[in-house]
mmCIF file of the N, C-alpha and C atoms, coordinates in Angstrom:
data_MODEL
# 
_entry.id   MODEL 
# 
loop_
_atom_site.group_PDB 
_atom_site.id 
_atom_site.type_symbol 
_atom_site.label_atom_id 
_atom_site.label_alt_id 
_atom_site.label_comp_id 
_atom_site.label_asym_id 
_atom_site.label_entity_id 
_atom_site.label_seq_id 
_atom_site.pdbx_PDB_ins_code 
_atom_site.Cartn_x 
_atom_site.Cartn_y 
_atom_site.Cartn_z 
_atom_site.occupancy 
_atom_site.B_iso_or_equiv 
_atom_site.pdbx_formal_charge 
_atom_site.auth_seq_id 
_atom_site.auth_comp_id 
_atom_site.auth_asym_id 
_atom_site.auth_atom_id 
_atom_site.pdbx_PDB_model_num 
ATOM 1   N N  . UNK A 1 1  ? 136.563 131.571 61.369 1.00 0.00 ? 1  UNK A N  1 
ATOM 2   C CA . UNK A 1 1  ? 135.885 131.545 62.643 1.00 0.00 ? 1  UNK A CA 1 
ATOM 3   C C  . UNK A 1 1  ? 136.138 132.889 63.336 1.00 0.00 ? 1  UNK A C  1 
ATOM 4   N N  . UNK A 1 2  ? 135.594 133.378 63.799 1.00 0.00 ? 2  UNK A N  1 
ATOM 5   C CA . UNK A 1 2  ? 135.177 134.588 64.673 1.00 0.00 ? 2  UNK A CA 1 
ATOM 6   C C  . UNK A 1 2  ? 135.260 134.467 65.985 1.00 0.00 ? 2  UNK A C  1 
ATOM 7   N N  . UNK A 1 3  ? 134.972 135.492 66.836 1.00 0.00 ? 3  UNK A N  1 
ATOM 8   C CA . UNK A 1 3  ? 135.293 135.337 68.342 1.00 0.00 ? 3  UNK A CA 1 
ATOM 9   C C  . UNK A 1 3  ? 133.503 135.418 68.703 1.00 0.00 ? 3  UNK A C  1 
ATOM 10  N N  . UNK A 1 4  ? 132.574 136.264 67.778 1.00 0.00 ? 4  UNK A N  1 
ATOM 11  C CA . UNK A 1 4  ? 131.304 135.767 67.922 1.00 0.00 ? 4  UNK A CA 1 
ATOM 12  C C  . UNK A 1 4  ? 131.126 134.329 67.205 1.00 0.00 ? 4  UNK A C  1 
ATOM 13  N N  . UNK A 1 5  ? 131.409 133.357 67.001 1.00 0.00 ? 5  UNK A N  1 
ATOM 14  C CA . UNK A 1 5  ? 131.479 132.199 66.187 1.00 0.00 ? 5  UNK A CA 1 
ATOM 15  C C  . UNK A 1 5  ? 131.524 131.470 67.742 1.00 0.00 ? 5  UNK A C  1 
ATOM 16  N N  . UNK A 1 6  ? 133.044 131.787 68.440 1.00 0.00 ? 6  UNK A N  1 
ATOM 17  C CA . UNK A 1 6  ? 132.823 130.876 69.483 1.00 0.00 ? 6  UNK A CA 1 
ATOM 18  C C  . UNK A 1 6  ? 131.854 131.410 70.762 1.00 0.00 ? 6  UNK A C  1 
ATOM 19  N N  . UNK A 1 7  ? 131.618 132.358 70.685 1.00 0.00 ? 7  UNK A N  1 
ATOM 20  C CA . UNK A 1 7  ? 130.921 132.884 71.659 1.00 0.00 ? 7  UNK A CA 1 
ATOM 21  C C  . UNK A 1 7  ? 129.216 131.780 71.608 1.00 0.00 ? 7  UNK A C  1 
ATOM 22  N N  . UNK A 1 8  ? 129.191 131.626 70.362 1.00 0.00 ? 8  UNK A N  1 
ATOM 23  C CA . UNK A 1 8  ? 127.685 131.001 69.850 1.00 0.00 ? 8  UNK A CA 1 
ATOM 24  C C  . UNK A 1 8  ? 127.701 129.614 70.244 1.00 0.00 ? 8  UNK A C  1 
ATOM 25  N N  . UNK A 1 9  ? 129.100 128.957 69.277 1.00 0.00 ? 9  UNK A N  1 
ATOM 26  C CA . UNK A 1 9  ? 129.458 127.563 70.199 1.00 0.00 ? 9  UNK A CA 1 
ATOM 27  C C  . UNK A 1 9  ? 129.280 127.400 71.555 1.00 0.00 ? 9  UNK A C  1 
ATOM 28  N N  . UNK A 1 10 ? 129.390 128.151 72.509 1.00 0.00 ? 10 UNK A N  1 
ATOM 29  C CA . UNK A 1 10 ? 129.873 127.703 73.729 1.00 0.00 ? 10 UNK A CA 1 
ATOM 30  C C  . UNK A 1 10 ? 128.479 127.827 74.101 1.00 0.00 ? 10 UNK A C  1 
ATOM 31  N N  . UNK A 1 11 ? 128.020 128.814 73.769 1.00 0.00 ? 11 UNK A N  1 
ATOM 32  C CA . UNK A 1 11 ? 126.393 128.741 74.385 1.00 0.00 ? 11 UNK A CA 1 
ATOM 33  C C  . UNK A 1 11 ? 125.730 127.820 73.894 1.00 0.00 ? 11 UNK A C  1 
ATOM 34  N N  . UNK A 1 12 ? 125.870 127.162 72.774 1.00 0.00 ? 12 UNK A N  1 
ATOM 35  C CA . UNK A 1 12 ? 124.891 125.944 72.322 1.00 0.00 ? 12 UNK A CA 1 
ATOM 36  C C  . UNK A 1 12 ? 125.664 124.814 73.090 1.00 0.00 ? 12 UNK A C  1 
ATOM 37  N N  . UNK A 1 13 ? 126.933 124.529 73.173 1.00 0.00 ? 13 UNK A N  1 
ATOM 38  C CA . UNK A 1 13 ? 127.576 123.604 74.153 1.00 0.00 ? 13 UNK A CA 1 
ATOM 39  C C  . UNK A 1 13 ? 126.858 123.667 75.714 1.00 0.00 ? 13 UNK A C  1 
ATOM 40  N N  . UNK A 1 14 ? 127.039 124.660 76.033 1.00 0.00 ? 14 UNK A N  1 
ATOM 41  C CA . UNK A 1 14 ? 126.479 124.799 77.752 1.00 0.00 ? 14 UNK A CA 1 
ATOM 42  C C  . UNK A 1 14 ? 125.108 124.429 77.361 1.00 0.00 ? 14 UNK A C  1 
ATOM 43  N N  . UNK A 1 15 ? 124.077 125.503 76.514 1.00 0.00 ? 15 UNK A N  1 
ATOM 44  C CA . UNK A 1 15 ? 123.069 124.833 76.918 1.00 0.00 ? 15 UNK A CA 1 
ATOM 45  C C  . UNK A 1 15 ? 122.599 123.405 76.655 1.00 0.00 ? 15 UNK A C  1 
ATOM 46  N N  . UNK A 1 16 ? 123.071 122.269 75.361 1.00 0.00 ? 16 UNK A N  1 
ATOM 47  C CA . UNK A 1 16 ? 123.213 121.304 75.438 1.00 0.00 ? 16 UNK A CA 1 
ATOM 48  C C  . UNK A 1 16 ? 123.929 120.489 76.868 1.00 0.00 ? 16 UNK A C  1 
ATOM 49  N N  . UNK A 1 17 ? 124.567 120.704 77.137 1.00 0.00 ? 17 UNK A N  1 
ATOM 50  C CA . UNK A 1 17 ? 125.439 119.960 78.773 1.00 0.00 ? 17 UNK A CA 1 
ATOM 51  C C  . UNK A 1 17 ? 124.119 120.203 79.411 1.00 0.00 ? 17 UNK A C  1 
ATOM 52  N N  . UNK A 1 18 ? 123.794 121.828 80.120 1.00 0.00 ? 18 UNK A N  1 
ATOM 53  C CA . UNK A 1 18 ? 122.569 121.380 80.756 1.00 0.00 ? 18 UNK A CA 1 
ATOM 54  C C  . UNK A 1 18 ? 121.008 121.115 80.698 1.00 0.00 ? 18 UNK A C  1 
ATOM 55  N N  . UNK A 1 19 ? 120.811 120.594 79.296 1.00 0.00 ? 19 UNK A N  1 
ATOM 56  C CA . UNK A 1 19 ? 118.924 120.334 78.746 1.00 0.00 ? 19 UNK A CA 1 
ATOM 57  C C  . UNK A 1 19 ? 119.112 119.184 78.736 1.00 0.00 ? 19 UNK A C  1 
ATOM 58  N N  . UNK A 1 20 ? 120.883 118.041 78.385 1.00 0.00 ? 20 UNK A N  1 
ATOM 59  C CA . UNK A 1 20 ? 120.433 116.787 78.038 1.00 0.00 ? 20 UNK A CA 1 
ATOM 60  C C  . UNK A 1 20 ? 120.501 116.197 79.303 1.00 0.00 ? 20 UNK A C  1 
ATOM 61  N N  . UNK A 1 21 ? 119.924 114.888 79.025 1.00 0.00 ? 21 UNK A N  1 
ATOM 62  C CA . UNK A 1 21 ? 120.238 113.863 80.188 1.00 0.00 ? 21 UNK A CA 1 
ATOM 63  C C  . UNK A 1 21 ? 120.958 112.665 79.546 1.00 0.00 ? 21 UNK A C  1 
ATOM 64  N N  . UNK A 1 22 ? 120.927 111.540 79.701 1.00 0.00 ? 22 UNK A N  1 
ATOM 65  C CA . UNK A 1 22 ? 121.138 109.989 79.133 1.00 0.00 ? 22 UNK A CA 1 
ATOM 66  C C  . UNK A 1 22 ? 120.493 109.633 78.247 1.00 0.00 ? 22 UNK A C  1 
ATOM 67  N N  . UNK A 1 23 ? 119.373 110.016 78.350 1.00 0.00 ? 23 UNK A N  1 
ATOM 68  C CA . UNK A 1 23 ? 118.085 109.147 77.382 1.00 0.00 ? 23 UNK A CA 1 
ATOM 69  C C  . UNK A 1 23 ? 118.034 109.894 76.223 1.00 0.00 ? 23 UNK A C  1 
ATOM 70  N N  . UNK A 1 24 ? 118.432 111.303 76.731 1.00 0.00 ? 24 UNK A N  1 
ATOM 71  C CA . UNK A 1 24 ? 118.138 112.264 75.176 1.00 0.00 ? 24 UNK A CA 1 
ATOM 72  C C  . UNK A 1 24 ? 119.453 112.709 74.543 1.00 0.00 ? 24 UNK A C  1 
ATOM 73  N N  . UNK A 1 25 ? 120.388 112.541 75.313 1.00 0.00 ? 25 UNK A N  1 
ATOM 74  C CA . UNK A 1 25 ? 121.672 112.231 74.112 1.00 0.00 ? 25 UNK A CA 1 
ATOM 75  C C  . UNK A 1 25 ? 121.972 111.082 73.477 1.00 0.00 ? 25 UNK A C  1 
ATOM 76  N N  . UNK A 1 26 ? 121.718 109.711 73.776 1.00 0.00 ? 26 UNK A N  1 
ATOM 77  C CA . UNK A 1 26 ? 121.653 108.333 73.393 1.00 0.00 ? 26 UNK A CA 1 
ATOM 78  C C  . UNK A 1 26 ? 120.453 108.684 72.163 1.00 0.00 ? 26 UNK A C  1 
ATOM 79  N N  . UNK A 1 27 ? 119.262 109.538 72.226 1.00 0.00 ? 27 UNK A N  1 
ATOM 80  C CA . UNK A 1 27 ? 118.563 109.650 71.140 1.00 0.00 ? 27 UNK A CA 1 
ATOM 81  C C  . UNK A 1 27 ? 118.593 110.613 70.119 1.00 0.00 ? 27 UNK A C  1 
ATOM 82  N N  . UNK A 1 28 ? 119.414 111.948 70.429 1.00 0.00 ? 28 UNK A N  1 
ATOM 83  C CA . UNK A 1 28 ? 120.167 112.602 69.629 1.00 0.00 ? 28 UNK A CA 1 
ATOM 84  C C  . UNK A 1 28 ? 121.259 111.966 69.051 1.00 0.00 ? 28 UNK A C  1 
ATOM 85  N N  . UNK A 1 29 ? 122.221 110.834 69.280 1.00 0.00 ? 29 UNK A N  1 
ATOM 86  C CA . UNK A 1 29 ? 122.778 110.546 68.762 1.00 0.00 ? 29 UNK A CA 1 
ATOM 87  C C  . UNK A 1 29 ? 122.644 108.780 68.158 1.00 0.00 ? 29 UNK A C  1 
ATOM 88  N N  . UNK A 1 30 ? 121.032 108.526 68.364 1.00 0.00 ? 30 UNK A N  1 
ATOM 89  C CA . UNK A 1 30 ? 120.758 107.398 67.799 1.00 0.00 ? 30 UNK A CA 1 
ATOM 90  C C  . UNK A 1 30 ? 121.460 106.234 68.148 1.00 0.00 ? 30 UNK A C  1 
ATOM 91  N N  . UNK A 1 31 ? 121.596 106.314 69.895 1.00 0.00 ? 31 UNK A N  1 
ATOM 92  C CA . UNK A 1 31 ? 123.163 105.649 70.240 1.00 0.00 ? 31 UNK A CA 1 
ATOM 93  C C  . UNK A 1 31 ? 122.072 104.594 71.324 1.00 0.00 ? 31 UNK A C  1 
ATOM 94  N N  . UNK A 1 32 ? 122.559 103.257 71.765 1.00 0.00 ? 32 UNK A N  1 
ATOM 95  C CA . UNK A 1 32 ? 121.885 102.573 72.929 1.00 0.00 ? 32 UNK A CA 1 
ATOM 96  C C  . UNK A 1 32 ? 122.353 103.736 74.335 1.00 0.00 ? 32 UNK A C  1 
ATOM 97  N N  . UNK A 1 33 ? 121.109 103.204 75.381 1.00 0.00 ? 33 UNK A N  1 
ATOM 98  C CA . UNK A 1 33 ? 122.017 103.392 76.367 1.00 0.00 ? 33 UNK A CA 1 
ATOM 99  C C  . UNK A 1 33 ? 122.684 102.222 77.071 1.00 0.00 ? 33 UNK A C  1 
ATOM 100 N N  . UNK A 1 34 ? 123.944 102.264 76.946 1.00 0.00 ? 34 UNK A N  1 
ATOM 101 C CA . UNK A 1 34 ? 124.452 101.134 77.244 1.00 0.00 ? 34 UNK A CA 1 
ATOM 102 C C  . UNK A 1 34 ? 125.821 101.749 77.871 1.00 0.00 ? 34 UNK A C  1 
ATOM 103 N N  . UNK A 1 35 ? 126.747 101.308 78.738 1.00 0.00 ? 35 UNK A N  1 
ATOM 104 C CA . UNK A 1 35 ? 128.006 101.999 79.306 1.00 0.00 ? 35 UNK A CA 1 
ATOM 105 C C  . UNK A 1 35 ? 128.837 102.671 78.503 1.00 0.00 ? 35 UNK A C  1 
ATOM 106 N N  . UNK A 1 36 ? 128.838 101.992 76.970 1.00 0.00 ? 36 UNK A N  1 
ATOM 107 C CA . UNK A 1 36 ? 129.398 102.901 76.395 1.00 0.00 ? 36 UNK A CA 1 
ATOM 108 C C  . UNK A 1 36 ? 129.427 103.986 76.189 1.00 0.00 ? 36 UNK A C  1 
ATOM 109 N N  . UNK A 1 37 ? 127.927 104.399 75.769 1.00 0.00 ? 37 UNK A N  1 
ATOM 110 C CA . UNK A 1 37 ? 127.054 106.069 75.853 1.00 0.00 ? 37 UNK A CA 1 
ATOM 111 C C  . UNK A 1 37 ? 126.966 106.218 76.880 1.00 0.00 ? 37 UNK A C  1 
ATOM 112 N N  . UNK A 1 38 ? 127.125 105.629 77.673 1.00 0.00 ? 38 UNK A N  1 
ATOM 113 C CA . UNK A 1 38 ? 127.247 106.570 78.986 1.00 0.00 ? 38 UNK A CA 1 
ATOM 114 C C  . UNK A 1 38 ? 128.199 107.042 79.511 1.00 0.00 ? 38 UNK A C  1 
ATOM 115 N N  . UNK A 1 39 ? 129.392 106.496 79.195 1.00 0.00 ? 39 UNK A N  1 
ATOM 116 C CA . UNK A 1 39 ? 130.689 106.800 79.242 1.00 0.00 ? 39 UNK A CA 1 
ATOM 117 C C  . UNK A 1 39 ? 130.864 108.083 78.486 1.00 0.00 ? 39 UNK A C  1 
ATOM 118 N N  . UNK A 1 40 ? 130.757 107.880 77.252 1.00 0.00 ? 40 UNK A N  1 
ATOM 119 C CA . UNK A 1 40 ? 130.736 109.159 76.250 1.00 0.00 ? 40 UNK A CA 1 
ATOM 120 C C  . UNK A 1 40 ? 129.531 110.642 76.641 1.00 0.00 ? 40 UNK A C  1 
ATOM 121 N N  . UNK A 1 41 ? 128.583 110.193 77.439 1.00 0.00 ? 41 UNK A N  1 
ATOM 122 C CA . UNK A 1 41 ? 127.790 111.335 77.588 1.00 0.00 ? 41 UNK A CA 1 
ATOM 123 C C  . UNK A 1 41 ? 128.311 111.949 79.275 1.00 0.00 ? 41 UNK A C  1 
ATOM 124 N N  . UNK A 1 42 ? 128.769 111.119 80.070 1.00 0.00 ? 42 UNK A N  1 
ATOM 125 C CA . UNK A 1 42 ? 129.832 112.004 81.021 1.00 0.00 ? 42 UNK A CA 1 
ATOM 126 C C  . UNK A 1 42 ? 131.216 112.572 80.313 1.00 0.00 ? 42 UNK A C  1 
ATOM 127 N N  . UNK A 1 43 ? 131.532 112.014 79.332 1.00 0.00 ? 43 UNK A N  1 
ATOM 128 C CA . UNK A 1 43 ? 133.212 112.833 79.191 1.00 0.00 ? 43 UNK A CA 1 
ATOM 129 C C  . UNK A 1 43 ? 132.355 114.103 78.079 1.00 0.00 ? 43 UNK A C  1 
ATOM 130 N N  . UNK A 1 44 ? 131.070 114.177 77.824 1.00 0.00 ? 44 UNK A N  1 
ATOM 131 C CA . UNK A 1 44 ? 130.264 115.317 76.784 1.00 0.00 ? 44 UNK A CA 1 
ATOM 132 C C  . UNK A 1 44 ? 130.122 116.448 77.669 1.00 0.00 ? 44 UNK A C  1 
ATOM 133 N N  . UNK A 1 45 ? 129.882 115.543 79.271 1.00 0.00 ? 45 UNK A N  1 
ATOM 134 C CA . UNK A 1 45 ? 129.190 117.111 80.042 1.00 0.00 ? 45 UNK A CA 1 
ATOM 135 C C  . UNK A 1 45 ? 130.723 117.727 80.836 1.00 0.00 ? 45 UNK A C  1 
ATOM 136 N N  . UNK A 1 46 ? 131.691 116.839 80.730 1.00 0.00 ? 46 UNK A N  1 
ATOM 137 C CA . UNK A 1 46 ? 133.133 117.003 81.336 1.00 0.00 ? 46 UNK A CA 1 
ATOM 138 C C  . UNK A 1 46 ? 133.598 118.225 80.616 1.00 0.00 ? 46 UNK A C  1 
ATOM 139 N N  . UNK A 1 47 ? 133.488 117.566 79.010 1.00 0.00 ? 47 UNK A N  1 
ATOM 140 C CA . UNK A 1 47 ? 134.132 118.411 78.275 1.00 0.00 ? 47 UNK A CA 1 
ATOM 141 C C  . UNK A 1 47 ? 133.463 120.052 78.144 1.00 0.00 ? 47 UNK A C  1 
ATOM 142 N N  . UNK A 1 48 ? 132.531 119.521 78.063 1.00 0.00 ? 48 UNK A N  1 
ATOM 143 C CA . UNK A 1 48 ? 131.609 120.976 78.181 1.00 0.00 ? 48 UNK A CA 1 
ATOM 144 C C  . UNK A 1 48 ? 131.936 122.096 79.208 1.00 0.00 ? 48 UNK A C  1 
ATOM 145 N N  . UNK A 1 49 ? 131.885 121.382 80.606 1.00 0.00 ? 49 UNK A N  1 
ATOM 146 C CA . UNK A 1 49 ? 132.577 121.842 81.626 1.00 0.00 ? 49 UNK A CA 1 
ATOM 147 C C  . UNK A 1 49 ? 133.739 122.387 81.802 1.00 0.00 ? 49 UNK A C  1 
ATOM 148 N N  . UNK A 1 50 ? 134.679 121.509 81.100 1.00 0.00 ? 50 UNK A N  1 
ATOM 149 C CA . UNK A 1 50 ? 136.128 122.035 81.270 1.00 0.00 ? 50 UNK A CA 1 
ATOM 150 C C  . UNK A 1 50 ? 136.630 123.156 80.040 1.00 0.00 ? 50 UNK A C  1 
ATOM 151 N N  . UNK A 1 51 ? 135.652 123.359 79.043 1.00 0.00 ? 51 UNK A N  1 
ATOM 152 C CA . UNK A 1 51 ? 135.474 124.114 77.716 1.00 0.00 ? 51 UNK A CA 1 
ATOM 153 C C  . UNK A 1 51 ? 134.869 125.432 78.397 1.00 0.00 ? 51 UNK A C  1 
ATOM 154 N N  . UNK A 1 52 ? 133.889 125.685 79.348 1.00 0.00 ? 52 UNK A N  1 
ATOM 155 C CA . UNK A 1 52 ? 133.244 126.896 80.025 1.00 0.00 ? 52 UNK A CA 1 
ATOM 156 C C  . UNK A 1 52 ? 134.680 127.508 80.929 1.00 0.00 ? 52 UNK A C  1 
ATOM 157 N N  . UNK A 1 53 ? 135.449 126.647 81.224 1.00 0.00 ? 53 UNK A N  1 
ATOM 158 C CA . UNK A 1 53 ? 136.720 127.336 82.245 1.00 0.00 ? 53 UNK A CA 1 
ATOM 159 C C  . UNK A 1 53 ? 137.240 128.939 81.636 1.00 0.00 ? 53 UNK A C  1 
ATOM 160 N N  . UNK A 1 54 ? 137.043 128.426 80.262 1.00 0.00 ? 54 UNK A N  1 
ATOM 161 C CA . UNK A 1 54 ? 137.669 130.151 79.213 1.00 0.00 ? 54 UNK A CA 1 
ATOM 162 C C  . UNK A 1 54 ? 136.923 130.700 79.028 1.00 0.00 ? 54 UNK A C  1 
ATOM 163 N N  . UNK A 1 55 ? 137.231 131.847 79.073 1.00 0.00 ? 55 UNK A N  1 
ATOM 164 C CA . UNK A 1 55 ? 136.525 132.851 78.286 1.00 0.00 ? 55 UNK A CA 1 
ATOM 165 C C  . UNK A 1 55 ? 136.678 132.659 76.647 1.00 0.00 ? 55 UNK A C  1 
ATOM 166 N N  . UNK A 1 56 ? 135.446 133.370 75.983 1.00 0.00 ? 56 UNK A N  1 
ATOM 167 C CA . UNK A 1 56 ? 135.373 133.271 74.307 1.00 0.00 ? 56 UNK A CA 1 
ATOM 168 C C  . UNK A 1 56 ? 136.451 133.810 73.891 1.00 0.00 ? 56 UNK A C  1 
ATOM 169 N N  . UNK A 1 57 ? 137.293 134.896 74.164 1.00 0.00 ? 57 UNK A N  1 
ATOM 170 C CA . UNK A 1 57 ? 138.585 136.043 73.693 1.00 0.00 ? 57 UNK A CA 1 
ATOM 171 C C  . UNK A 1 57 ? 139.921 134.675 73.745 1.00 0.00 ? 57 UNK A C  1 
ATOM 172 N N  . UNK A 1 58 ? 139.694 133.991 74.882 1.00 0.00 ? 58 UNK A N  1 
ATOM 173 C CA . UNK A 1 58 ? 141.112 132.973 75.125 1.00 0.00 ? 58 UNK A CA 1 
ATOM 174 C C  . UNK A 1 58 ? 140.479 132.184 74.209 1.00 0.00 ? 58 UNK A C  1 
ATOM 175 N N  . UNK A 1 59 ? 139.250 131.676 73.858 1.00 0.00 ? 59 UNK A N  1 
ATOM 176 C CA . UNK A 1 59 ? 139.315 130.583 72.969 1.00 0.00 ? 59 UNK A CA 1 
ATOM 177 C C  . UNK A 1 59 ? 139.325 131.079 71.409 1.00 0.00 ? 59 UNK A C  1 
ATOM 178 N N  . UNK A 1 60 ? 138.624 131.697 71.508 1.00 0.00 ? 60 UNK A N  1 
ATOM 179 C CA . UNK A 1 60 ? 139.167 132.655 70.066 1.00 0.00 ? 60 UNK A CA 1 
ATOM 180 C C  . UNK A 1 60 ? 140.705 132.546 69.756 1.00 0.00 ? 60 UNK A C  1 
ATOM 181 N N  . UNK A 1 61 ? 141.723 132.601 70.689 1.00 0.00 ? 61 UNK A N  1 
ATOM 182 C CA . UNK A 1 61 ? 142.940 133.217 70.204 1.00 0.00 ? 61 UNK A CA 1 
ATOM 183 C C  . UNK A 1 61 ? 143.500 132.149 70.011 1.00 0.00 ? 61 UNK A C  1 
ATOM 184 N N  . UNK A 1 62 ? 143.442 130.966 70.851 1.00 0.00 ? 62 UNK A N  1 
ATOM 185 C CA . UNK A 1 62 ? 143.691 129.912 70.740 1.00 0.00 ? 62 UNK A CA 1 
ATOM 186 C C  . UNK A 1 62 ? 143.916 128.921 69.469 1.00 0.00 ? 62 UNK A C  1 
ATOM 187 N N  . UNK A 1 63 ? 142.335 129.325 68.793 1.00 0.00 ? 63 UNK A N  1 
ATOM 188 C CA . UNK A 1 63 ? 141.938 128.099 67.851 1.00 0.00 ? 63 UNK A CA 1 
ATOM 189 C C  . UNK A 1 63 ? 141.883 129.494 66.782 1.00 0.00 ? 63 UNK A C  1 
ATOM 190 N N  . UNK A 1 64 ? 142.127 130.289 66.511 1.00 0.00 ? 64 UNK A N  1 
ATOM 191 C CA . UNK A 1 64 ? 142.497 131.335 65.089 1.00 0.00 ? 64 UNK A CA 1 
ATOM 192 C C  . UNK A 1 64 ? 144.052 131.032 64.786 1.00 0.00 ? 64 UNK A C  1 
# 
């Protein structure tokens, strides 16, 4: 993995967090919407969120 590797991740992460909604991650992931997926698609945009806090260089160093 590379530090352009995560640089790519994080941008397909962010822009996934902000294109999906409920209906289209429950259908990307072939999932009901039901509390469960919904549970799981707030801790998706959490994580996403709390994953943008770093920069790519700290996450790079991190996970190499």
């Amino acid at each position: 993995m590379t530090e352009t590797d995560i640089g790519l991740f994080m941008s397909a992460l962010g822009g996934a967090a902000w294109r999906l909604n409920l209906s289209k991650f429950c259908e990307r992931l072939d999932a009901p919407e039901d509390d469960y997926w919904k549970n799981k698609f707030v801790e998706f945009q959490e994580a996403a969120r709390m994953l943008g806090r770093f920069d790519n260089h700290t996450l790079y160093k991190l996970l190499s």
